[in-house]
Wavefront OBJ file of the C-alpha trace (Angstrom):
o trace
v 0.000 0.000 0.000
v 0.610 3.385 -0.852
v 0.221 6.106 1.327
v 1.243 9.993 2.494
v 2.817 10.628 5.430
v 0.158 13.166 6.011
v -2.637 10.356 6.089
v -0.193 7.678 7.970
v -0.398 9.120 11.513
v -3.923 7.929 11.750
v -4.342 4.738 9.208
v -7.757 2.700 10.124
v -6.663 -0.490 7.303
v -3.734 -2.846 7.743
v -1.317 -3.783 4.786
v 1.596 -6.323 4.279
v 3.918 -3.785 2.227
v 3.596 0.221 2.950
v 5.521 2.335 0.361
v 6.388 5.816 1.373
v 8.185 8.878 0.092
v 9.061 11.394 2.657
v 9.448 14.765 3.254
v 13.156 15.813 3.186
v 12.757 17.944 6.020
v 12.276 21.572 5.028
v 13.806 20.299 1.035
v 11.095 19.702 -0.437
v 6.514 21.040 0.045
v 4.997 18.347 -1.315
v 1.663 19.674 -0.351
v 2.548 22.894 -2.558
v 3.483 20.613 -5.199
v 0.400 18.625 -5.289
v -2.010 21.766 -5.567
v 0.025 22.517 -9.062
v -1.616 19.473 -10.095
v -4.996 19.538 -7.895
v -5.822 22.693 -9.710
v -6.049 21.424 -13.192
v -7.038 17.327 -12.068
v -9.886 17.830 -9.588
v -12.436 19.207 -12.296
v -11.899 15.865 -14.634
v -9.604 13.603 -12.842
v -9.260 10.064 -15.424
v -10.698 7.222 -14.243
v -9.784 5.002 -11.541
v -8.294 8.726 -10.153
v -12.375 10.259 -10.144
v -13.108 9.121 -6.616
v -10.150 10.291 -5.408
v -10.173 13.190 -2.485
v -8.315 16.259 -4.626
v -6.937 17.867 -1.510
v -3.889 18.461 -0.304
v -4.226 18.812 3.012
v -1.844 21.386 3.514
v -2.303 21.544 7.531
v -1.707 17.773 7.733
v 1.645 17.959 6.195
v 4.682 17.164 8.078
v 6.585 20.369 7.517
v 9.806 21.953 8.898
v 12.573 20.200 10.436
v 14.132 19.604 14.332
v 11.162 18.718 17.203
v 8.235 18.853 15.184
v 9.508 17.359 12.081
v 10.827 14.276 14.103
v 7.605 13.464 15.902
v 5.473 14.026 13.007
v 7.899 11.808 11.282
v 7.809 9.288 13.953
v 3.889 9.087 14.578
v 3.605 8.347 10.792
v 5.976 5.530 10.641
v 4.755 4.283 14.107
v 1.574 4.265 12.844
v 2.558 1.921 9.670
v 4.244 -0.276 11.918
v 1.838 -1.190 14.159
v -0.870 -1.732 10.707
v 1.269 -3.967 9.400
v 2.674 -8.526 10.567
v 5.419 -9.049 12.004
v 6.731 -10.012 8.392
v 5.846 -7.199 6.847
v 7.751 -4.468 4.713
v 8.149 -0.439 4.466
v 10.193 0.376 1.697
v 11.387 4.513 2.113
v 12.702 6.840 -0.687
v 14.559 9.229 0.858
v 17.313 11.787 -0.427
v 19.023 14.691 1.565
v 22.393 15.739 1.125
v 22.598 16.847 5.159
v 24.069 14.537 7.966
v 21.762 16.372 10.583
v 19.059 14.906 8.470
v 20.001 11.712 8.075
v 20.482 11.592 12.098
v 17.372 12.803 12.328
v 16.069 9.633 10.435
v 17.773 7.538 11.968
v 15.964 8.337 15.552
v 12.347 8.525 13.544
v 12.940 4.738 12.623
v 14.357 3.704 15.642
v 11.420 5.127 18.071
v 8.852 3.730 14.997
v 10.453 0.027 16.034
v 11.966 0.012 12.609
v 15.233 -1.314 11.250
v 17.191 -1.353 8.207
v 17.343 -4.223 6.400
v 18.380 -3.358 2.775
v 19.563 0.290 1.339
v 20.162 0.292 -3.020
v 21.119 3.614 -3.966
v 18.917 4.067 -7.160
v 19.827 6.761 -10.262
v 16.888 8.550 -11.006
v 17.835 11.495 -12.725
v 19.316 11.216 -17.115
v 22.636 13.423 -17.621
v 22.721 15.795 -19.846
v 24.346 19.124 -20.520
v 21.878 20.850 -18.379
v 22.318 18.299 -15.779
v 25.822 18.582 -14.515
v 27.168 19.712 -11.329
v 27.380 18.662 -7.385
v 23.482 17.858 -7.041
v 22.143 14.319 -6.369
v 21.501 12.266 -9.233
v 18.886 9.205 -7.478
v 17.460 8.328 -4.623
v 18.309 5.861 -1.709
v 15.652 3.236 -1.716
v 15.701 1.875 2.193
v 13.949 -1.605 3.062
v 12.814 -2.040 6.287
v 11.521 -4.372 8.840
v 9.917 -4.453 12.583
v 12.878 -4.496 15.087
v 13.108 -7.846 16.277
v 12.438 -8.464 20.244
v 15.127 -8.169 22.709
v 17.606 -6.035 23.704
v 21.082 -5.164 21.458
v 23.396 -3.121 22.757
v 25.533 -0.820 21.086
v 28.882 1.075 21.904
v 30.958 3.320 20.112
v 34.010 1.942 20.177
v 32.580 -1.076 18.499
v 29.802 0.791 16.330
v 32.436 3.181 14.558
v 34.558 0.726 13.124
v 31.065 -1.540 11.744
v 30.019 1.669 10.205
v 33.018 2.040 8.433
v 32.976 -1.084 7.149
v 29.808 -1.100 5.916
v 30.222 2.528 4.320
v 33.705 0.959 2.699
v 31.417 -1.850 1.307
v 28.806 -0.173 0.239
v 30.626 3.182 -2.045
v 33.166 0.488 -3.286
v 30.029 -1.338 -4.701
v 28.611 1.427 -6.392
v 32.312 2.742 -7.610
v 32.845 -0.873 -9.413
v 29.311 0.225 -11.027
v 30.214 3.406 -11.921
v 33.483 2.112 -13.821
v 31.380 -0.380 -15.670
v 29.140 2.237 -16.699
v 32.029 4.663 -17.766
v 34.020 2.255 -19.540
v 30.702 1.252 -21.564
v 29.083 4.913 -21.776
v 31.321 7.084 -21.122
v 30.812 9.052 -18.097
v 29.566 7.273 -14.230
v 25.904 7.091 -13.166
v 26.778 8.850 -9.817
v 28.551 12.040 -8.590
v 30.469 12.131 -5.232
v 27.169 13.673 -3.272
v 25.658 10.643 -4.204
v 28.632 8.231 -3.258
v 28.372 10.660 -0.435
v 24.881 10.030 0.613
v 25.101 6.275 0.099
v 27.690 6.729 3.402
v 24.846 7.384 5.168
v 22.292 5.274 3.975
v 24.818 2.869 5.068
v 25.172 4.128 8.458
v 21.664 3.910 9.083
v 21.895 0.415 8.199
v 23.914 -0.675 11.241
v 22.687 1.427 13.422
v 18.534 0.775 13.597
v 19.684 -2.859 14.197
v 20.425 -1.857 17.662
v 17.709 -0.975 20.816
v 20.549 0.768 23.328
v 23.073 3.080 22.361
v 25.606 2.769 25.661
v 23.104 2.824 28.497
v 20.343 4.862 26.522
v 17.317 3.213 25.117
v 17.231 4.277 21.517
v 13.571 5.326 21.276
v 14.170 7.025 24.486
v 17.081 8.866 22.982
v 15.465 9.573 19.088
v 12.214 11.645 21.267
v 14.186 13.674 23.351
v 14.448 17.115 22.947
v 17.551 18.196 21.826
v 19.472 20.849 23.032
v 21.081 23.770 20.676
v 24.144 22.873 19.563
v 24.226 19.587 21.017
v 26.545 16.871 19.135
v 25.392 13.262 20.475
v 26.661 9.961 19.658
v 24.544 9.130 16.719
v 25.732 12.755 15.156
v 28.936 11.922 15.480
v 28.552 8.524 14.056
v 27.136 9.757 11.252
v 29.679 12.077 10.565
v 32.191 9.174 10.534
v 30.190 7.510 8.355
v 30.406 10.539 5.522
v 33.987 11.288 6.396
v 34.507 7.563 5.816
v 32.471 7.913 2.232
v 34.260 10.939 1.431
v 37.643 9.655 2.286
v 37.431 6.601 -0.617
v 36.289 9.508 -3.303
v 40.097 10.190 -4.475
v 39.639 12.995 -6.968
v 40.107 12.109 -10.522
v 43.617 12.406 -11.347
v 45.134 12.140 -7.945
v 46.803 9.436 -6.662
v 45.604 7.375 -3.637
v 48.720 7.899 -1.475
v 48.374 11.353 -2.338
v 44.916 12.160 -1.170
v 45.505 9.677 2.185
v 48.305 12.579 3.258
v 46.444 15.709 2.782
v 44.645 16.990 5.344
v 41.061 18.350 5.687
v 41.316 21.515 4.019
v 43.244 20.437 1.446
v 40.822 17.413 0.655
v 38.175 20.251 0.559
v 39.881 22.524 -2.054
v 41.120 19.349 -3.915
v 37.374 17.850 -3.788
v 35.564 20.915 -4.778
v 38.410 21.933 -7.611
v 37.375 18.190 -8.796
v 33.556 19.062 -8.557
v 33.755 22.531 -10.325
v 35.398 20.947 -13.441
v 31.832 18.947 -13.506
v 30.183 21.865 -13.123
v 28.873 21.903 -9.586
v 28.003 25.365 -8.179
v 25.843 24.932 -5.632
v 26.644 26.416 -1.887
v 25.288 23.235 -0.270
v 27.474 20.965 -1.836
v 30.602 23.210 -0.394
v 29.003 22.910 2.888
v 28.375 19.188 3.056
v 31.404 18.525 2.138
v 33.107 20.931 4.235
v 31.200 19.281 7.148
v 32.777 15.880 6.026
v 36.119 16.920 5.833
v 35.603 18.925 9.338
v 37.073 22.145 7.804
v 36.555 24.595 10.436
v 35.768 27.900 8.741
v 35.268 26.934 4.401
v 34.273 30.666 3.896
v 38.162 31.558 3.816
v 39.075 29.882 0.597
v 35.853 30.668 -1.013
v 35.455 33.269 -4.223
v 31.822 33.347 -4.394
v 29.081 32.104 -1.952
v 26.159 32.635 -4.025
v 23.514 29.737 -3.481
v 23.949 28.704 -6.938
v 26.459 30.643 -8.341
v 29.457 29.226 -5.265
v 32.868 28.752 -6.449
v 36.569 28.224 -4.562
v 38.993 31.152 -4.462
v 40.864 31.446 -7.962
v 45.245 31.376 -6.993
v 44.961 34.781 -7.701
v 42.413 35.850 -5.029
v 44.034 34.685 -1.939
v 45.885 37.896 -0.415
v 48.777 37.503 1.963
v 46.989 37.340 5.347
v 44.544 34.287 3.568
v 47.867 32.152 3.118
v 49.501 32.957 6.567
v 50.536 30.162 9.176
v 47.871 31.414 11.242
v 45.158 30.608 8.617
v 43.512 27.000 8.012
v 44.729 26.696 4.455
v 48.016 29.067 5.090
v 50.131 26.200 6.829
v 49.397 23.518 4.126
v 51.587 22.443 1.762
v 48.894 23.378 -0.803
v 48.929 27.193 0.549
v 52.720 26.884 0.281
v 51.873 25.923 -3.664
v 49.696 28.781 -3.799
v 52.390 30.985 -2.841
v 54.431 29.542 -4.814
v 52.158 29.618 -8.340
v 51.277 33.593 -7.589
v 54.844 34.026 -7.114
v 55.605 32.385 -10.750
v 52.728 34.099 -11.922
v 54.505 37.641 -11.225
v 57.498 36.490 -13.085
v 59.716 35.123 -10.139
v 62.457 32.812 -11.147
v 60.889 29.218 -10.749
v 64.808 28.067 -9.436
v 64.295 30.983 -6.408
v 60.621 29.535 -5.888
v 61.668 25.990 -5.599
v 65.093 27.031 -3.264
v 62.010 28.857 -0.766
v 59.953 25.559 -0.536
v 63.597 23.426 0.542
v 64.137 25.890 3.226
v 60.777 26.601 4.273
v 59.560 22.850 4.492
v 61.276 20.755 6.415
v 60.327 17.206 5.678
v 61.173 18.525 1.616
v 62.692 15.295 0.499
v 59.771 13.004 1.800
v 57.019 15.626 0.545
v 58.396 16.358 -2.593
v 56.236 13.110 -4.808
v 53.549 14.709 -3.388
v 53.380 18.210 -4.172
v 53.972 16.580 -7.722
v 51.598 15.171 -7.438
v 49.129 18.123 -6.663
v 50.795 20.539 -9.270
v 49.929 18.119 -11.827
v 46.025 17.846 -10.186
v 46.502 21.721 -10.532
v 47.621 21.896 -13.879
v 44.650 19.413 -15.265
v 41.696 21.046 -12.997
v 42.520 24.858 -12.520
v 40.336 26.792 -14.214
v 42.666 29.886 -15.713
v 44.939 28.698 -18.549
v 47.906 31.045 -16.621
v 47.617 29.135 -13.707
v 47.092 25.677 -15.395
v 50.951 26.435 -16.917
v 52.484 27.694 -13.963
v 52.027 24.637 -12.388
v 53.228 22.958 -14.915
v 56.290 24.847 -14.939
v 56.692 24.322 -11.169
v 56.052 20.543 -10.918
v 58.445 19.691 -13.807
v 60.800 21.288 -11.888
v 60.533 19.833 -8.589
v 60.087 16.683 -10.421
v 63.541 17.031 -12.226
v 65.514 18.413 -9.336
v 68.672 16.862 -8.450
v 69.963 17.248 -5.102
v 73.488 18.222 -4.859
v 73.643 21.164 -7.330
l 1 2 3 4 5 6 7 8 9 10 11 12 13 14 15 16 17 18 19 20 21 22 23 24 25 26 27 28 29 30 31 32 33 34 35 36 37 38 39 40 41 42 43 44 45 46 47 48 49 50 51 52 53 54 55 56 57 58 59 60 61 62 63 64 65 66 67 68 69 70 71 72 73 74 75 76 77 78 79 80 81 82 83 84 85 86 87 88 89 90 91 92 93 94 95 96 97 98 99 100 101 102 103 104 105 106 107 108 109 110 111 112 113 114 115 116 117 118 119 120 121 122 123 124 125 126 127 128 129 130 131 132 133 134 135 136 137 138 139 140 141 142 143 144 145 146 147 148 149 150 151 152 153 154 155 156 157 158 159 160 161 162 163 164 165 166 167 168 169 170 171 172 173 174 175 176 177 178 179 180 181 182 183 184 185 186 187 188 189 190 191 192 193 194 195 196 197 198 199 200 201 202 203 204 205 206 207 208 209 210 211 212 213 214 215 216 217 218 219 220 221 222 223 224 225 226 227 228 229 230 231 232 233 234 235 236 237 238 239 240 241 242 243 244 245 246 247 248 249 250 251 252 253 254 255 256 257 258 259 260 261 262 263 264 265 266 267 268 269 270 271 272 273 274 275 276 277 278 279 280 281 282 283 284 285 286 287 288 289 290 291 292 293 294 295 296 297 298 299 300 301 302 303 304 305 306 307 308 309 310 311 312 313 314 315 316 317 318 319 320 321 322 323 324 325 326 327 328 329 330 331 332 333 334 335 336 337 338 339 340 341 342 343 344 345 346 347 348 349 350 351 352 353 354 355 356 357 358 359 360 361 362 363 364 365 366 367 368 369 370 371 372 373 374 375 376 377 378 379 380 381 382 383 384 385 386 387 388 389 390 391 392 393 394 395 396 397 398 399 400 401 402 403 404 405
């Protein structure tokens, strides 16, 4: 059976198999999306739609997000549980690109009696021209089941590292798809927010199989009010789980050891550099992944922070006090290759450049393969010609240096 989550909260009919597509928290009105079609359907709906009730109900609707959105949530699914045998099946579509949200759903199914049994992460959306950039291109399609009696137990220590696992299994799956497609169409079926998002699908997985979370029952814990700014276990799970995703998405181009050594803020710059040649513009996507890389202010080494319009700083547009050891990007190795590349790009001698970074760094012999390594990312994904040579210039240098002269 089909059904709303507006009508679910107070179902009068049982069903083997309930089918439901939520509301992404505040992402997505479906009540305000129905009345486009109400308004031209309700005078001569086709048949067998004519019986049909051609309202919305727009004050039914689960709406919002935090307290309200949970319990409203939670009464629906509740609700379906309890109309349906003990062998019976919900299947969810769900897609958000936020981990609060997908903690958030995580509590709703736990304090519905609900676990995880399956999670397929489905493409929905055709690529095209129009298409491209950082958005989501499917849905996650979640299977679940009634909890099973009896008490599980769950601790950190021992959740963190079966979340990972999972995670690892689960975007290592769907990268072996995406070569397959590549190789036999050309370009992958998924981006990195959806590789991304399957993290947490995958999270959710291991973690509605439990009824305690340390000594906290988890229904207990999912209704509780939370307060502001309040980082719980489940949070922080879940933000292993998409640091986890987001650490097996090595950036076209870059080489696994590479990407293993950077560190958060250079994974961020790398990662988005990566997304913008795609196309992606969109603020969220810098702040979901900035959240999974646990970069602590993203703002610094951004050029633009238009909604849909967002883009990275260009090399040229970091001033001095942006690449300074007191900044998060300034005591990187790739804000020392900024410096360098605007200091090539004003016509310094690229010997003089290189002689700075063997003075300045001091692990230079052991770091040198990799800042290679990003010069060449650089020279393939920057998007000014000038600065696309420069590094060029600078990492067939390094490359060719030989100690001693």
């Amino acid at each position: 059976m089909t059904v709303s989550n507006t009508e679910a909260s107070t179902l009068q009919y049982d069903a083997e198999f309930w089918i439901t597509d939520p509301p992404y928290a505040d992402a997505v009105n479906y009540h305000e999306i129905a009345e486009f079609f109400i308004a031209w359907l309700r005078k001569s709906p086709p048949k067998p739609f004519d019986d049909w009730v051609w309202d919305s109900r727009r004050a039914l609707a689960v709406k919002g997000s935090g307290e309200n959105f949970r319990r409203g949530m939670v009464a629906a699914y509740k609700a379906m549980a309890e109309h349906m045998p003990d062998n019976g099946m919900q299947c969810v579509m769900f897609t958000h690109q936020d981990t609060a949200v997908w903690g958030d759903l995580i509590g709703i199914f736990w304090a519905a009696g609900l676990q995880v049994i399956a999670a397929w992460y489905i493409a929905t959306e055709t690529t095209s021209e129009l298409k491209k950039g950082g958005y989501v291109q499917g849905t996650v399609i979640l299977m679940l089941k009634k909890r099973a009696a009896g008490e599980r137990t769950g601790f950190k220590q021992r959740l963190l590292p079966a979340v990972r696992q999972e995670v690892a299994r689960q975007i290592e799956t769907m990268m072996h798809l995406n070569n397959a497609v590549a190789t036999h169409h050309g370009e992958p079926v998924w981006g990195d927010s959806d590789l991304q998002m399957a993290g947490y699908a995958a999270a959710l997985k291991v973690l509605t199989a439990y009824t305690r979370i340390g000594d906290e029952d988890v229904t207990t814990f999912a209704l509780r009010p939370r307060a502001r700014g309040e980082v719980t276990v489940v949070d922080e799970i879940v933000q292993q789980a998409a640091e986890t995703a987001s650490s097996l998405l090595v950036p076209e181009g870059l080489t696994a050891d590479t990407w293993g050594r950077l560190t958060g803020i250079e994974r961020f710059v790398v990662r988005m550099m990566d997304m913008e040649t795609a196309g992606a513009a969109k603020l969220d996507n810098y702040q979901n992944f900035a959240k999974a890389f646990r970069v602590t202010d993203y703002t610094r080494v951004m050029g633009d922070m238009r909604p849909n319009n967002a883009r990275l700083k260009r090399v040229r547009e970091y001033v001095s006090r942006d690449l300074t050891d007191v900044t998060e990007i300034g005591v990187t190795r790739l804000g020392q290759l900024m410096i360098s590349l605007q200091q090539l790009l004003e016509d310094n001698e690229a010997q003089v450049i290189v002689e700075r970074l063997r003075v300045e760094m001091a692990d230079f012999l052991e770091v040198r393969s990799l800042l290679v390594d990003m010069l060449a990312f650089i020279e393939r994904k920057a998007p000014e010609s000038e600065v696309r040579s420069a590094a060029e210039v600078l990492g067939a240098r390094l490359k060719n240096l030989r100690f001693g002269d």
